[in-house]
N, C-alpha and C positions, 0 to 999 in steps of 0.2 A: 302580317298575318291577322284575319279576321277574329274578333271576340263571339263568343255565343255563349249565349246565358240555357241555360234547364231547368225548369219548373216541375219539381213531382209536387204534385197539387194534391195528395191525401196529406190528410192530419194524423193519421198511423205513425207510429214511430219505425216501425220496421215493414215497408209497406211495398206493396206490388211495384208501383207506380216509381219509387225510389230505384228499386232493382232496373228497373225498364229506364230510366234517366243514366244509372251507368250504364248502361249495356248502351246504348242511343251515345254517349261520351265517348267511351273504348271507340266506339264504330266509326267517329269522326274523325279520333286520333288516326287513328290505322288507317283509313283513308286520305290521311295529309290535310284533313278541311281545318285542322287546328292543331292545338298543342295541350299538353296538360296546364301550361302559364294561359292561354287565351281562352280557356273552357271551363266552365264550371256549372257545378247542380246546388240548386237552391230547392234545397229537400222541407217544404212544409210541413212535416212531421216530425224534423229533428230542431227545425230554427221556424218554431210556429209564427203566427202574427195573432194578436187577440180581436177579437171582433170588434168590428170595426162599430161606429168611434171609440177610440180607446184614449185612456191619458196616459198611458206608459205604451207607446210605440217604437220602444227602443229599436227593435230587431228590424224594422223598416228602415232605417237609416243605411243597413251594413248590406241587404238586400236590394236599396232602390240604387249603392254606388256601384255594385253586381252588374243590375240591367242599363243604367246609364253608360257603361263600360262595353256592353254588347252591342255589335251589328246583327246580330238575329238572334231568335229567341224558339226553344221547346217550350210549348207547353204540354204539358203529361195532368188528363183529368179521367180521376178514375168516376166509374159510371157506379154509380149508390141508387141504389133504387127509383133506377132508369132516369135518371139527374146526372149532372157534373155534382160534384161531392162541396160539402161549404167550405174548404178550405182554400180552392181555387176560385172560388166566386168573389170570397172573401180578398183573397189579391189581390182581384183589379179592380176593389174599389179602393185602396190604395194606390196602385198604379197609377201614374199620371202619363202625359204628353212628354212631361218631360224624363220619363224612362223609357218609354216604349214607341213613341210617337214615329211614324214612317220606318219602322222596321220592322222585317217578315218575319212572320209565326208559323211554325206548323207546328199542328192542332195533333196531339194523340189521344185516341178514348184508348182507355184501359177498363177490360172487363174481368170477372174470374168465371163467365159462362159464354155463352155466343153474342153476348152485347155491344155493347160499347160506343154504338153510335149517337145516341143523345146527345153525350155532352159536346160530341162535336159541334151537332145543330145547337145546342143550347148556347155555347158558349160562341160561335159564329154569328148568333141573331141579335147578342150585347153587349159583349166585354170589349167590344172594341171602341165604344161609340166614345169616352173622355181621353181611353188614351192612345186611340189612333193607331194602333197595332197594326199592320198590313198581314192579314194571315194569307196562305196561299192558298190556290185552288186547288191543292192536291192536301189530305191529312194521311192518320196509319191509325187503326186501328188494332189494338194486341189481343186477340179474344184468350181466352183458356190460359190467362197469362201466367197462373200456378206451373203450367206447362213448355212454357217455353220461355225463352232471352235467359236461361240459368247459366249457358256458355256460351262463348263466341262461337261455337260450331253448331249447326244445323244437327237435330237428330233425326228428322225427317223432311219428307216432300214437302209438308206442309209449313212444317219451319223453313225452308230452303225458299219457299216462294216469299215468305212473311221477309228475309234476310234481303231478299235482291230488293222488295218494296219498299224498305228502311234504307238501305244505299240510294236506288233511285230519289228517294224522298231529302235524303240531307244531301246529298249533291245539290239537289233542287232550292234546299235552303241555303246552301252558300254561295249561286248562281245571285239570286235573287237578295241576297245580302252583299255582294260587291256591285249589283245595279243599283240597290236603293243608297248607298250610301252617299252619291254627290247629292241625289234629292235630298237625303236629309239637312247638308249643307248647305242647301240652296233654299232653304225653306224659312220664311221666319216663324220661331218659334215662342217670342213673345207677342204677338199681336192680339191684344188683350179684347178685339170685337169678335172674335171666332175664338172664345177662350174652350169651350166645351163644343160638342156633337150634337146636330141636332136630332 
């Protein structure tokens, strides 16, 4: 069985984005793409990281053996005044090659109005460039998200299409994480003259 790691990228302690990473978990379980032992949410608002550089970087330690452990990865970035929020940015400059490197992302903007798209593009045009993340060409967007993922069932049309586009989307990420997986095997990982992105 494949590992997948969840990123709620607010710094909230009890936060939209956290809510949207279980409900994204649950969704996987129940569709057989994992298990509760191969899955897990790395909630930034409950196991912060401090700004980076930091000289107490504890909580990176127990987070980077998290993503080292996963074939694919959520990231959940909520949209803060039309930005990805600094708690997720904040990440992946933590983040290396050697957590994330040649494994698929997909991207979720989380909004509380009709938003959400920014951090998609935001976070698509840099976060990948040291640690090599492969996001896909498909993301999800949760607008009015006070509103919906509270239950696994749909209370409307609108929720009902938002439900089949999060099935289609993590099928899509565990498709895309049992192809990338020989590449990452097959890839060297120390060769210290392409140590960074250009």
């Amino acid at each position: 069985m494949l590992n997948f790691a969840i990123v709620a990228g607010s710094s909230r302690l009890d936060s939209q984005s956290g809510k949207v990473a279980r409900f994204l978990r649950t969704r996987m379980i129940q569709a057989g793409l994992c298990s509760e032992h191969s899955s897990t949410v790395i909630d930034l608002g409950v196991t912060p990281l401090p700004l980076w550089p930091a000289e107490d970087s504890s909580n990176w330690a127990a987070i980077a053996a998290q993503l080292q452990a996963a074939d694919g990865l959520i990231v959940i970035a909520p949209e803060w005044n039309g930005m990805a929020g600094p708690a997720i940015k904040n990440f992946f400059i933590y983040a290396t090659k050697a957590e994330l490197a040649h494994k698929p992302g997909l991207l979720v903007g989380v909004s509380s109005g009709i938003g959400g798209a920014y951090p998609i593009s935001e976070l698509r045009a840099s976060s990948y460039k040291n640690c090599r993340i492969c996001y896909l060409p498909e993301h999800l967007i949760v607008r009015q998200v006070e509103q919906v993922l509270n239950a696994q069932d749909a209370t409307d049309d609108h929720e009902q299409r938002l439900h089949a586009r999060i099935d289609y989307s993590l099928d899509l990420l565990f498709k895309y994480a049992v192809a990338l997986k020989p590449v990452r095997a097959a890839v060297d990982m120390n060769s210290p003259a392409f140590a960074n992105g250009m």
